[in-house]
LOTI-399908 format. One record per atom (N, C-alpha, C, CB): chain; x, y, z; atom name; residue number from 1. Coordinates in nm, 2 decimals, padded with zeros to 4 digits, always signed. Glycine has a CB too. Example, Ala and Ser with C-alpha at 12.3 -4.5 7.8 and 13.67 -1.06 7.14 Angstrom:
# residues 2
@ch=A	x=+01.32	y=-00.57	z=+00.78	at=N	i=1
@ch=A	x=+01.23	y=-00.45	z=+00.78	at=CA	i=1
@ch=A	x=+01.32	y=-00.33	z=+00.78	at=C	i=1
@ch=A	x=+01.13	y=-00.45	z=+00.90	at=CB	i=1
@ch=A	x=+01.28	y=-00.22	z=+00.71	at=N	i=2
@ch=A	x=+01.37	y=-00.11	z=+00.71	at=CA	i=2
@ch=A	x=+01.29	y=+00.00	z=+00.79	at=C	i=2
@ch=A	x=+01.41	y=-00.06	z=+00.57	at=CB	i=2
# end
This chain:
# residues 82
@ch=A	x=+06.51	y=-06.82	z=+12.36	at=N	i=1
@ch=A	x=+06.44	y=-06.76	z=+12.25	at=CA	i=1
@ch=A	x=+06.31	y=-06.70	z=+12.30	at=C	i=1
@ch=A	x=+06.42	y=-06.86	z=+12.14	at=CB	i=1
@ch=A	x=+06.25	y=-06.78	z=+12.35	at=N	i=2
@ch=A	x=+06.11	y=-06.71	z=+12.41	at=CA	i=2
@ch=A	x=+06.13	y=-06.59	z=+12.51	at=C	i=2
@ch=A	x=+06.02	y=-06.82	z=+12.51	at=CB	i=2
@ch=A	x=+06.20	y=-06.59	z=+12.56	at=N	i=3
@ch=A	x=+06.26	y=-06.41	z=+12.64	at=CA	i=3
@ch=A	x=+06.30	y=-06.29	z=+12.50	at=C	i=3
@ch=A	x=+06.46	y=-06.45	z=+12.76	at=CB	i=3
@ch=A	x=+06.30	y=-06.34	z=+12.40	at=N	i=4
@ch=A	x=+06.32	y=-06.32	z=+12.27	at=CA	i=4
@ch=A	x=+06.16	y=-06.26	z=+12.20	at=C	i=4
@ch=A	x=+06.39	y=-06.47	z=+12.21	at=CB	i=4
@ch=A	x=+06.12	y=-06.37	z=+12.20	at=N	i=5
@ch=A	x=+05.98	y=-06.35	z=+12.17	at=CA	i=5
@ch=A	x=+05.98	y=-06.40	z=+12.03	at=C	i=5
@ch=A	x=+05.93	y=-06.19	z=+12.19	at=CB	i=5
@ch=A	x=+06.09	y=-06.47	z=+11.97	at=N	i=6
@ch=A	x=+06.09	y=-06.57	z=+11.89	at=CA	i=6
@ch=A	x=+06.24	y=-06.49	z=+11.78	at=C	i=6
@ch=A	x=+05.90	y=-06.61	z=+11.80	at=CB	i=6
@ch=A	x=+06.23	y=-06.37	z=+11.85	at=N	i=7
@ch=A	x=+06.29	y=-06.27	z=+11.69	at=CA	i=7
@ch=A	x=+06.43	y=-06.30	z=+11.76	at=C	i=7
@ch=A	x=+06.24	y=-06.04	z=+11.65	at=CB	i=7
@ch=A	x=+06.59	y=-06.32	z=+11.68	at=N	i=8
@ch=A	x=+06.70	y=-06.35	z=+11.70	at=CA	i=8
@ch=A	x=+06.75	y=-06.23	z=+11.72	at=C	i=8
@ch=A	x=+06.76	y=-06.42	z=+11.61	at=CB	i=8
@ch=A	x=+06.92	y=-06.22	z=+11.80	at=N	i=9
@ch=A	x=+06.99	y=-06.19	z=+11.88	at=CA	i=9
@ch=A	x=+06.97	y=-06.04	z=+11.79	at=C	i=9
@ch=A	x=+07.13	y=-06.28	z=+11.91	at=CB	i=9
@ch=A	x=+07.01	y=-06.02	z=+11.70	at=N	i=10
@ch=A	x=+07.06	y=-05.93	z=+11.61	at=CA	i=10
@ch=A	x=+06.96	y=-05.85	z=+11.64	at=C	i=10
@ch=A	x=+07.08	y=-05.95	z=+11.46	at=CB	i=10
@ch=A	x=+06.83	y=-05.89	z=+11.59	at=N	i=11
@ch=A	x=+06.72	y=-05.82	z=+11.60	at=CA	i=11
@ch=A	x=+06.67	y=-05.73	z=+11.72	at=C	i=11
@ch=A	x=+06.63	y=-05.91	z=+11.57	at=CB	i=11
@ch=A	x=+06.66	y=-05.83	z=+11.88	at=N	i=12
@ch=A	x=+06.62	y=-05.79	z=+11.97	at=CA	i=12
@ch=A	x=+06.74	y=-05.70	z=+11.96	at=C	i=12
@ch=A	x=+06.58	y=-05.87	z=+12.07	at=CB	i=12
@ch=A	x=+06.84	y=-05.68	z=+11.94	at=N	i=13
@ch=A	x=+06.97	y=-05.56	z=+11.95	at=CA	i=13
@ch=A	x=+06.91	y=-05.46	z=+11.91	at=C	i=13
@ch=A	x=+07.11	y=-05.57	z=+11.88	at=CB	i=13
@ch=A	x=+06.82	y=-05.42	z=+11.78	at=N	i=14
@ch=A	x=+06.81	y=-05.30	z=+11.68	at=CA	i=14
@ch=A	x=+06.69	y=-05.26	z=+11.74	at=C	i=14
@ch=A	x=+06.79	y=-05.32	z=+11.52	at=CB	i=14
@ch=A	x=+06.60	y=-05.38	z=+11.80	at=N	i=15
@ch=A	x=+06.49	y=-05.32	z=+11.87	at=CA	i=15
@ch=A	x=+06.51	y=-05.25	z=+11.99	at=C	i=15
@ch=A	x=+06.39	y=-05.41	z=+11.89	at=CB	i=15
@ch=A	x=+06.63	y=-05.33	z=+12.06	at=N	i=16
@ch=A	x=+06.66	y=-05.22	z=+12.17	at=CA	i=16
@ch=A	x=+06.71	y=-05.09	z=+12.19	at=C	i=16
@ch=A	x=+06.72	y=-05.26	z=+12.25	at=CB	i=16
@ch=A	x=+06.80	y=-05.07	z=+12.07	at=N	i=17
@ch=A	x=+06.83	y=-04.95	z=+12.06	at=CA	i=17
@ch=A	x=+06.68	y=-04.84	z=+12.00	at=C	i=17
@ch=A	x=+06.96	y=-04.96	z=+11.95	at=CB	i=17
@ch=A	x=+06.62	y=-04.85	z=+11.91	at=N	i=18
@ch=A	x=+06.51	y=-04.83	z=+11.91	at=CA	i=18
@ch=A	x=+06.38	y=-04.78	z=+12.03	at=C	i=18
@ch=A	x=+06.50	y=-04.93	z=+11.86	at=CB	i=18
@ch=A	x=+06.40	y=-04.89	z=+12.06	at=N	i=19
@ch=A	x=+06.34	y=-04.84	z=+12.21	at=CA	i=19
@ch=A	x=+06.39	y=-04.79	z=+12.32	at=C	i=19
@ch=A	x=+06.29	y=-04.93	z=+12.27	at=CB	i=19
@ch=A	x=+06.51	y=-04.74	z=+12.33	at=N	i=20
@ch=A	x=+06.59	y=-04.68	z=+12.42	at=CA	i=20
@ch=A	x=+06.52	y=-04.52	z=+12.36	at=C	i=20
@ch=A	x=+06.78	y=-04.72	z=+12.42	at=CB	i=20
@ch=A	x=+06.57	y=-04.53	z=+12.25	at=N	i=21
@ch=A	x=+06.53	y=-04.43	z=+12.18	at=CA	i=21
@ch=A	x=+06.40	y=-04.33	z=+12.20	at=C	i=21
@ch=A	x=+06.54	y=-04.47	z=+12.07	at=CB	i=21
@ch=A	x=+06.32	y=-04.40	z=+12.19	at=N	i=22
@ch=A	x=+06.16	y=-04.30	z=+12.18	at=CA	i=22
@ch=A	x=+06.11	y=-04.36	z=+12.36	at=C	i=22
@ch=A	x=+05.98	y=-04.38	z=+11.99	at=CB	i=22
@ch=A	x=+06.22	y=-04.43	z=+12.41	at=N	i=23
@ch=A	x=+06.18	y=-04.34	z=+12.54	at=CA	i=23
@ch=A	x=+06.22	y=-04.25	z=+12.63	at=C	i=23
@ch=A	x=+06.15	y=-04.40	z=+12.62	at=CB	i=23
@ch=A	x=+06.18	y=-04.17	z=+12.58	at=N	i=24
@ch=A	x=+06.20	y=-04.02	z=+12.63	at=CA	i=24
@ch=A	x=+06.21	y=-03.96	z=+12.76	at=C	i=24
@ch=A	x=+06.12	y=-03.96	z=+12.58	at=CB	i=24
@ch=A	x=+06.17	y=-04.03	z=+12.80	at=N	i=25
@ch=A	x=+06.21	y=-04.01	z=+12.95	at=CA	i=25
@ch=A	x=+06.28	y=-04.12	z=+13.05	at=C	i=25
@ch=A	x=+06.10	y=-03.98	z=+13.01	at=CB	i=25
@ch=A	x=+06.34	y=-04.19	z=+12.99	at=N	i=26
@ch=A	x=+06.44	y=-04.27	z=+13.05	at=CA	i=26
@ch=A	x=+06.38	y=-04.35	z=+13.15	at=C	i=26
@ch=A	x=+06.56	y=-04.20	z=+13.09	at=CB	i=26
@ch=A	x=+06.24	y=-04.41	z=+13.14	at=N	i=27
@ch=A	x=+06.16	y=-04.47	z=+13.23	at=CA	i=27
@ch=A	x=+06.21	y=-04.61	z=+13.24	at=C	i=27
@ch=A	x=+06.02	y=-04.45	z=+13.20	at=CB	i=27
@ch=A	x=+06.27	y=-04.68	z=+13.12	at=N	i=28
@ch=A	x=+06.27	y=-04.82	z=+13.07	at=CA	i=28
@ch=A	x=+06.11	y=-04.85	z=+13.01	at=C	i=28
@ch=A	x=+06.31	y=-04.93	z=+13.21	at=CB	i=28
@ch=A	x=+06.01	y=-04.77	z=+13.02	at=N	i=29
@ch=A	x=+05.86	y=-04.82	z=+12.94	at=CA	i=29
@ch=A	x=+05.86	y=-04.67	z=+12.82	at=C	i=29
@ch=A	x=+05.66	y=-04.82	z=+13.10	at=CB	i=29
@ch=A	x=+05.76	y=-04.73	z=+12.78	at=N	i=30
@ch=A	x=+05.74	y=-04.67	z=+12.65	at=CA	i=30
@ch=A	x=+05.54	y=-04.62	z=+12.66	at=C	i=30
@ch=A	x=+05.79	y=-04.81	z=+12.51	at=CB	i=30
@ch=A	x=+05.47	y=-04.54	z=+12.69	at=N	i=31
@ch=A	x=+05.38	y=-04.48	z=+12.67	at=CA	i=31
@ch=A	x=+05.36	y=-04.46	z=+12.55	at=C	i=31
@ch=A	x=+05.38	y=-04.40	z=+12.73	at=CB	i=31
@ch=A	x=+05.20	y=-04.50	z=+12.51	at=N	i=32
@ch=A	x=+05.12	y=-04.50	z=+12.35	at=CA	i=32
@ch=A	x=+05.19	y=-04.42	z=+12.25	at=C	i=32
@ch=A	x=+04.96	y=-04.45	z=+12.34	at=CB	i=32
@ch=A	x=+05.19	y=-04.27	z=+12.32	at=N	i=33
@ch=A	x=+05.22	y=-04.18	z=+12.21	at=CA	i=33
@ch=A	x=+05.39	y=-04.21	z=+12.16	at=C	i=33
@ch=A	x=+05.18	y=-04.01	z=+12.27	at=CB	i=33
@ch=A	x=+05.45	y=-04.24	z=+12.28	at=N	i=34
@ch=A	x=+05.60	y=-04.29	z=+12.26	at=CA	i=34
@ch=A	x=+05.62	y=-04.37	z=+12.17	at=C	i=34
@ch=A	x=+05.66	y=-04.36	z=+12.37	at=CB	i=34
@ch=A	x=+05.54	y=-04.51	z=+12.19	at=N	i=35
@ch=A	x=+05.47	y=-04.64	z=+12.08	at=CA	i=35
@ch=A	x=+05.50	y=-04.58	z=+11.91	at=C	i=35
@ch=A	x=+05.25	y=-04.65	z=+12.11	at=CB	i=35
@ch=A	x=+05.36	y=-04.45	z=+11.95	at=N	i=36
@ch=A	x=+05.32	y=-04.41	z=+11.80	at=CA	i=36
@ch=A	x=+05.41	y=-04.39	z=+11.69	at=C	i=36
@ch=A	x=+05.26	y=-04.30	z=+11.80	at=CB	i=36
@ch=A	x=+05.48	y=-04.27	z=+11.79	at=N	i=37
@ch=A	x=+05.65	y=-04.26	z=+11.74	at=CA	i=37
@ch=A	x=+05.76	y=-04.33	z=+11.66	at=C	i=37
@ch=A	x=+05.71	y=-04.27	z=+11.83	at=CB	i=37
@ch=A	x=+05.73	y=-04.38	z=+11.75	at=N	i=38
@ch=A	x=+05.85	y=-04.53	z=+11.73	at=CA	i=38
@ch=A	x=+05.77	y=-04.59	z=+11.60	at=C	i=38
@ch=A	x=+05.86	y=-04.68	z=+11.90	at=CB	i=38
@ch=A	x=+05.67	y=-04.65	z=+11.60	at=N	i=39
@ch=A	x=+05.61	y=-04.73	z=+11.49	at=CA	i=39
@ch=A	x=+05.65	y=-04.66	z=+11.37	at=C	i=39
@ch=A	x=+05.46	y=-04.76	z=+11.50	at=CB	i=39
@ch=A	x=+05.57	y=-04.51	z=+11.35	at=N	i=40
@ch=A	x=+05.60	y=-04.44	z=+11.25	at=CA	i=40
@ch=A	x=+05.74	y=-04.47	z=+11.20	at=C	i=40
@ch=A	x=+05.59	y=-04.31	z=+11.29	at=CB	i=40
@ch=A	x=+05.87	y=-04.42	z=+11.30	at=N	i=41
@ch=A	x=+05.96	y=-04.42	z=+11.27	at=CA	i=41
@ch=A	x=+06.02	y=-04.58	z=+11.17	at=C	i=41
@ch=A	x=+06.00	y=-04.36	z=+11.38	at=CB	i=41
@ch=A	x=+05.95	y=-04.68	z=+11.25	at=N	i=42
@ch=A	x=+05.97	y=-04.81	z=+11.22	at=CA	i=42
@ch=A	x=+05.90	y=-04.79	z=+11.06	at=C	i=42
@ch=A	x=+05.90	y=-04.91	z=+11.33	at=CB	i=42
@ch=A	x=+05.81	y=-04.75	z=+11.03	at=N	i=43
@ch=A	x=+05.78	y=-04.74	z=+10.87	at=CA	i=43
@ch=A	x=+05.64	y=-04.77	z=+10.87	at=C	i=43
@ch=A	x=+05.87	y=-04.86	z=+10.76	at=CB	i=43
@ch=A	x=+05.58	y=-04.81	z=+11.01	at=N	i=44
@ch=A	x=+05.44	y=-04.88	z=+11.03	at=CA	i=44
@ch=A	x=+05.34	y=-04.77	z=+11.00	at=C	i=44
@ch=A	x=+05.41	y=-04.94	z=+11.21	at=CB	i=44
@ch=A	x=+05.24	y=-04.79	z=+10.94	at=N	i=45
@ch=A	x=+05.15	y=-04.68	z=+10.93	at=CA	i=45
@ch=A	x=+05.05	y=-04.72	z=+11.06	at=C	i=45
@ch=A	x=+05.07	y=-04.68	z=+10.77	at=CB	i=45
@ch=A	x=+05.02	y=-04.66	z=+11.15	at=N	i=46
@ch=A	x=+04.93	y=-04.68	z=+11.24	at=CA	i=46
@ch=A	x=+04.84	y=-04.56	z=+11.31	at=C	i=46
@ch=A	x=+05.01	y=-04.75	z=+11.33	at=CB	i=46
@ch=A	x=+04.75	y=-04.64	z=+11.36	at=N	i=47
@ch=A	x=+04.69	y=-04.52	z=+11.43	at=CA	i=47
@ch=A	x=+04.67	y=-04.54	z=+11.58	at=C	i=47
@ch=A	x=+04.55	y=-04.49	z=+11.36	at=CB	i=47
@ch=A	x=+04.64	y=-04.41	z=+11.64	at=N	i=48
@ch=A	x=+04.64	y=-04.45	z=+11.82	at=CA	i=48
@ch=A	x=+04.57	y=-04.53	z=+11.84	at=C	i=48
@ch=A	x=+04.61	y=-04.36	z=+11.92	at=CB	i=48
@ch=A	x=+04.41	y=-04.56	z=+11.79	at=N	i=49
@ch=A	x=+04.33	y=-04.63	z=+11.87	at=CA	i=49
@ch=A	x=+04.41	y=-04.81	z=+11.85	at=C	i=49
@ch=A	x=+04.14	y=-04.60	z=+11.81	at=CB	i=49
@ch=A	x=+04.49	y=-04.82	z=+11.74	at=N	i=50
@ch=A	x=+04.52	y=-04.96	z=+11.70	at=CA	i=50
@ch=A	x=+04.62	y=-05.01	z=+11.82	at=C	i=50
@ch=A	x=+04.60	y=-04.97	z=+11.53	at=CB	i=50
@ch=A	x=+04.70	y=-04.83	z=+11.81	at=N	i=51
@ch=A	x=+04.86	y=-04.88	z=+11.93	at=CA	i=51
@ch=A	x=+04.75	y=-04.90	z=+12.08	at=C	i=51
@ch=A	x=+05.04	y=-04.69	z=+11.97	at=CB	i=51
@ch=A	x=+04.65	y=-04.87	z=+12.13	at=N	i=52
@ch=A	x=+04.58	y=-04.89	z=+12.24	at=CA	i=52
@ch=A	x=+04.54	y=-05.00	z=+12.23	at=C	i=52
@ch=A	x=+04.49	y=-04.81	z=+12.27	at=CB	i=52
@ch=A	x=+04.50	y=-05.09	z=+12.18	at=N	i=53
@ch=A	x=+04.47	y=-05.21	z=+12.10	at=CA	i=53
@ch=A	x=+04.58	y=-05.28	z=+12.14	at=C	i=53
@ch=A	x=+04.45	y=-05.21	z=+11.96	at=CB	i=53
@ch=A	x=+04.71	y=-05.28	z=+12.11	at=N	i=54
@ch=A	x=+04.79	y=-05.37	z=+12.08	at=CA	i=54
@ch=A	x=+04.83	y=-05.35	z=+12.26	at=C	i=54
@ch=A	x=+04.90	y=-05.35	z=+11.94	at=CB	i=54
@ch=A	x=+04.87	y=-05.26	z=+12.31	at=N	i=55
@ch=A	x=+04.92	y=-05.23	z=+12.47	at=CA	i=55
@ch=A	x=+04.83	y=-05.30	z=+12.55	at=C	i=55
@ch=A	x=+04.91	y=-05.08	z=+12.52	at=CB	i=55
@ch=A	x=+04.71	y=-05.29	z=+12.53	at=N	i=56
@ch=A	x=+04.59	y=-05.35	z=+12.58	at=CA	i=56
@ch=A	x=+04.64	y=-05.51	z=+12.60	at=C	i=56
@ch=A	x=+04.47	y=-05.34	z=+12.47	at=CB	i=56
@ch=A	x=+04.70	y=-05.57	z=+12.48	at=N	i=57
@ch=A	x=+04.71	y=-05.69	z=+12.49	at=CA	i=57
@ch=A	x=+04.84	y=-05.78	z=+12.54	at=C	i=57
@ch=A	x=+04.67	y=-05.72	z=+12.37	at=CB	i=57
@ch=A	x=+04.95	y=-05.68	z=+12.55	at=N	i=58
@ch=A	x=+05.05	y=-05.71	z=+12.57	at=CA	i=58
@ch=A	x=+05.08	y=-05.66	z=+12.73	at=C	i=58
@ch=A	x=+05.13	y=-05.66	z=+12.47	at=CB	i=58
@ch=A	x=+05.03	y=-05.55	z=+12.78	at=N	i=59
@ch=A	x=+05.10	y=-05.52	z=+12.89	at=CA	i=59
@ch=A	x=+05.03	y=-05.62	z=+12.99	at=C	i=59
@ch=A	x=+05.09	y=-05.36	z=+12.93	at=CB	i=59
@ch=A	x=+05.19	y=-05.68	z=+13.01	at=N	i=60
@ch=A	x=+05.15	y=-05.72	z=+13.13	at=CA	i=60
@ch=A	x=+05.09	y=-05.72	z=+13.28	at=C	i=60
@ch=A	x=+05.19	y=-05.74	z=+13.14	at=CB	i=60
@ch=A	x=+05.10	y=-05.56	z=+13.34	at=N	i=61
@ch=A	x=+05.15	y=-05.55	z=+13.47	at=CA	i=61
@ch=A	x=+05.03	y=-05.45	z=+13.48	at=C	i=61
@ch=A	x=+05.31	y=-05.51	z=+13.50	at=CB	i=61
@ch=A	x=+04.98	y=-05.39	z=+13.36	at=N	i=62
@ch=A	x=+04.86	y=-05.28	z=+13.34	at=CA	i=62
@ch=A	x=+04.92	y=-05.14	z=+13.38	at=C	i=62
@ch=A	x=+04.72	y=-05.31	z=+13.44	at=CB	i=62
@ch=A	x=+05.03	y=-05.11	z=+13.35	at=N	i=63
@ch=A	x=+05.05	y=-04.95	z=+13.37	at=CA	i=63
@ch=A	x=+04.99	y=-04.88	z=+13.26	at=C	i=63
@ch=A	x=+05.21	y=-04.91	z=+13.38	at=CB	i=63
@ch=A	x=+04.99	y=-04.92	z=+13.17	at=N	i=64
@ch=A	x=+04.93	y=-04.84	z=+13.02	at=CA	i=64
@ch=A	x=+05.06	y=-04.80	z=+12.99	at=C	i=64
@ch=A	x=+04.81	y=-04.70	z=+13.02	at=CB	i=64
@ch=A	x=+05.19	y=-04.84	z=+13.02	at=N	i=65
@ch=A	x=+05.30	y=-04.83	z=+12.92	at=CA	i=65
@ch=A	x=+05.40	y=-04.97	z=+12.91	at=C	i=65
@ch=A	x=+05.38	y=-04.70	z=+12.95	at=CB	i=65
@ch=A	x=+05.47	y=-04.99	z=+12.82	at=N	i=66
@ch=A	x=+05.53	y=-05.09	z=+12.76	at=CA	i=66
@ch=A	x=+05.69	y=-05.11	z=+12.85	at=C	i=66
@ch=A	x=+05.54	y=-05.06	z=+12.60	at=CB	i=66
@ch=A	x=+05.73	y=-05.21	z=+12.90	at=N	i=67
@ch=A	x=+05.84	y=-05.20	z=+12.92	at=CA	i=67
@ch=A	x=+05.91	y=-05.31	z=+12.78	at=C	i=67
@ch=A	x=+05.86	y=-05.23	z=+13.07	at=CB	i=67
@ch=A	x=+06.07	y=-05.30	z=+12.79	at=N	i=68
@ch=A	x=+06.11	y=-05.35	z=+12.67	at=CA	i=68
@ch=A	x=+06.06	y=-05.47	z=+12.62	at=C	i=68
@ch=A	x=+06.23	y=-05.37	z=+12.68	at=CB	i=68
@ch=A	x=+06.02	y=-05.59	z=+12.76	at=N	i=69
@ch=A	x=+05.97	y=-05.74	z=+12.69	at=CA	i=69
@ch=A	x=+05.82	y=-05.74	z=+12.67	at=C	i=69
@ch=A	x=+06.01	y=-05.88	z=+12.80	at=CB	i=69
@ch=A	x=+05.78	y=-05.67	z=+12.70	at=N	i=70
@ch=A	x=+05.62	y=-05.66	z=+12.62	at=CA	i=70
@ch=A	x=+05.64	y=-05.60	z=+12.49	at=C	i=70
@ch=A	x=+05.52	y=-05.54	z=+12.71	at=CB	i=70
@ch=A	x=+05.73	y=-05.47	z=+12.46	at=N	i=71
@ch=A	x=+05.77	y=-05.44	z=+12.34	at=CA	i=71
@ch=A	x=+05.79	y=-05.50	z=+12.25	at=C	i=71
@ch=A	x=+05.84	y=-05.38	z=+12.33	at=CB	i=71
@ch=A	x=+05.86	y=-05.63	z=+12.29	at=N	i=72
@ch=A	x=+05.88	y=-05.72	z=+12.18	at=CA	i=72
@ch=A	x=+05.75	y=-05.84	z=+12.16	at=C	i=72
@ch=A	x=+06.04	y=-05.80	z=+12.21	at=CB	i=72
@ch=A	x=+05.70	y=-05.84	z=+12.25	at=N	i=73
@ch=A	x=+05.57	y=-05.87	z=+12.25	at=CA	i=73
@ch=A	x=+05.49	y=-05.83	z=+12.15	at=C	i=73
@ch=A	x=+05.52	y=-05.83	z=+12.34	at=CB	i=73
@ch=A	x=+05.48	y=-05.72	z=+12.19	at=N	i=74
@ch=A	x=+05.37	y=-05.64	z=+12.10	at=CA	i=74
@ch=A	x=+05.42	y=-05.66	z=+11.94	at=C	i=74
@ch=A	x=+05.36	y=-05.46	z=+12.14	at=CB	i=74
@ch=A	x=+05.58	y=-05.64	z=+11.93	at=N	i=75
@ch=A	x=+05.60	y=-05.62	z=+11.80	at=CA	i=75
@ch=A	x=+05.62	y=-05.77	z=+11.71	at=C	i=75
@ch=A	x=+05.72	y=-05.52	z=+11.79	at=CB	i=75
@ch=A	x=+05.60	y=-05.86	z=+11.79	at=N	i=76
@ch=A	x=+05.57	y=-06.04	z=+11.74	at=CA	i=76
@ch=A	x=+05.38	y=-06.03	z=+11.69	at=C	i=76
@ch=A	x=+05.59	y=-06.18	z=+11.94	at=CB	i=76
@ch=A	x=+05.33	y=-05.96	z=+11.83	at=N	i=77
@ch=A	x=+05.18	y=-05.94	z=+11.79	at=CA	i=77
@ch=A	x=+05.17	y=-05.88	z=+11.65	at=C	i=77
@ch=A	x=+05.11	y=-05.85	z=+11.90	at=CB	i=77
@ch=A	x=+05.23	y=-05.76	z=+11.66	at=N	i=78
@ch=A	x=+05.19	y=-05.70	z=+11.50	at=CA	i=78
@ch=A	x=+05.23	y=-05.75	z=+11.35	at=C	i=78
@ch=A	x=+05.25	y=-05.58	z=+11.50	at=CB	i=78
@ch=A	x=+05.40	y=-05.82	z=+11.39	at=N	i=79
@ch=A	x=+05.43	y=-05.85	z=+11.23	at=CA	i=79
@ch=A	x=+05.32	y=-05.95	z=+11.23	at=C	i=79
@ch=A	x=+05.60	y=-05.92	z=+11.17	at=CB	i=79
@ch=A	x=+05.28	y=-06.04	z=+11.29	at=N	i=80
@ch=A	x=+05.16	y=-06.18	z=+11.30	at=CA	i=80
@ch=A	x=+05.03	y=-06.13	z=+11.21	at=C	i=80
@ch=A	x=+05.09	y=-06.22	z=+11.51	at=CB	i=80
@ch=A	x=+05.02	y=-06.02	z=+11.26	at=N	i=81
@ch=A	x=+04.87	y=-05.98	z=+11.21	at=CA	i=81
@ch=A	x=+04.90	y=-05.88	z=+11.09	at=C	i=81
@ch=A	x=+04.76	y=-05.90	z=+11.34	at=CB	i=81
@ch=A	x=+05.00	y=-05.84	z=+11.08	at=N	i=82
@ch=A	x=+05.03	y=-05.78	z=+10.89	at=CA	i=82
@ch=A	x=+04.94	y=-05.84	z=+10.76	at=C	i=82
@ch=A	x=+05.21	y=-05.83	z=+10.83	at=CB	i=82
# end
């Protein structure tokens, strides 16, 4: 579950399709504006300086983009703070 990031099987499935999705260049990471995208599409109202904020706190490795298990990172970070 913690490779999970707490969210169940189903879930991390929709998120991965999802994130396959808005990354657009088939890197396996996801860059802010990629992020932005995606959130929007997710229904999130956000703004860049917030998604820079949240990358900030999740990436691990400091590229300034997301690979999938930070993604779910990040997105544990955000429903938390809703």
């Amino acid at each position: 579950v913690r490779q999970r990031e707490g969210f169940n099987k189903d879930a991390v499935e929709e998120m991965r399709k999802v994130f396959n999705r808005f990354d657009e260049d088939d890197s396996g990471e996801v860059d802010s504006l990629e992020l932005a995208e995606l959130f929007r599409h997710l229904g999130y109202k956000v703004v860049l300086d917030e998604i820079h904020v949240f990358v900030t706190e999740v990436d691990a490795n400091n590229s300034g983009q997301l690979d999938f298990r930070e993604f779910l990172k990040l997105m544990r970070l955000y429903r938390e703070n809703e």
